[in-house]
Every structure is written in C-alpha cells, then in structure tokens.
C-alpha positions, 0 to 999 in steps of 0.5 A, a space after each residue: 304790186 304796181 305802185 299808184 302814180 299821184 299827180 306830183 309824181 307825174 306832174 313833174 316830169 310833164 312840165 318838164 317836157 314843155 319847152 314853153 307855156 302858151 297863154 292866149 287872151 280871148 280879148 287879142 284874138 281877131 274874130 270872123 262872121 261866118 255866113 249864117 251870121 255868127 262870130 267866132 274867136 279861136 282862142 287856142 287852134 293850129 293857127 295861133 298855138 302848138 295845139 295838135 289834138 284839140 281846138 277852143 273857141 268862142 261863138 256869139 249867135 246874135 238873138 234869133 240867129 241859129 247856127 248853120 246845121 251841119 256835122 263833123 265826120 270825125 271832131 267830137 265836140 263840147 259846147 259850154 253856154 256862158 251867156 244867153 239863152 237858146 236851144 240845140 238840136 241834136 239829130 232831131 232832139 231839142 232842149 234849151 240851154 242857158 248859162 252852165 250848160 254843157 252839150 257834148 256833140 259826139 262825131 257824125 252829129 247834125 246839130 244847129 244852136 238856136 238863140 232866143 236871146 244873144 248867146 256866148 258860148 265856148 266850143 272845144 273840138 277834138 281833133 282840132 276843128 277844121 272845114 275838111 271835116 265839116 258837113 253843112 245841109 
C-alpha cells in the first residue's frame, strides 16, 4: 500500500529547491498601450522573472474600449474581473461580466472583452503569453 504524500510532506523539499524567491509589486512594473487602446502591467513574465510555463498581468480597457479579437493557438488563458463591468465574447457566445468573475479561454479561442464602464482585469497565460502565438482578425 503507496503512502499518501501531505502538503508538508512535499512542501518541504520544494522550497528547498528554490534558490530564491520572487515577489514583484504590480505598482514597479511599467505599463504599455496596446493598439486598440488598452494598458497592460506584466506582473510576473519571461522578461521580469524565472517564469518558464506560465505569465500574469493586469489589463485596464477604458469605458467603451474593447480588446482587439484575437486567439491563441496554443496559451490557454484566465481572466479574473477585479474592477468594472463588460462583456466577453468567446467564439461567438456573449456573457457579462463584473468583479469576481473569472473566464477560462481554452487555446484556439477568438475572444474580445468589451467594457461598459472601465474594466480591471488579471490575466494569466500558460504557456507564458507571447506575439508568436497570437492570432488578430
């Protein structure tokens, strides 16, 4: 009979294994406009940590403001609504969304958000996000 592994009975030789912790301040990291007029803060990526499998970053889209359509072949992704009010669109099927909220956009997805009023929201890819991988209309 195989033994049941607890959480401190692996938790252990996890921490172990990290050679040093990284903690990153939303507020330090710089932000971008993209072209359809959103704002983007990478919180935890490839380009500001040891990240190899997974990315997160806040998105703001001004009142009115949409996402531009678009798909990833291969990053599923999670959206987690902190402020605001909208609507997603996800391969055709719409549904609001407000604070709590969160979307899973499986790989190959054409999705859009839309914001009623101006919308916060985290978004985490894995794999980490990247414009290889990005599809726009």
């Amino acid at each position: 009979m195989v033994a049941k592994e607890t959480w401190a009975s692996v938790a252990h030789p996890i921490a172990a294994s990290l050679e040093t912790m990284t903690v990153q301040n939303l507020s330090a990291q710089p932000s971008f406009i993209t072209k359809d007029g959103s704002t983007i803060r990478s919180i935890l990526d490839r380009t500001n940590a040891p990240v190899e499998n997974q990315s997160l970053a806040e998105a703001r889209v001004p009142a009115d403001g949409r996402t531009e359509r678009h798909y990833h072949k291969i990053a599923e992704e999670l959206y987690f609504i902190l402020e605001g009010a909208g609507e997603i669109e996800l391969d055709g099927e719409h549904r609001a969304v407000r604070p709590g909220d969160a979307i899973l956009i499986p790989a190959g997805a054409w999705h859009t958000i839309v914001a009623a009023e101006p919308l916060r929201f985290l978004c985490c890819c894995a794999p980490p996000y990247s414009h290889e991988d990005t599809y726009f209309e």
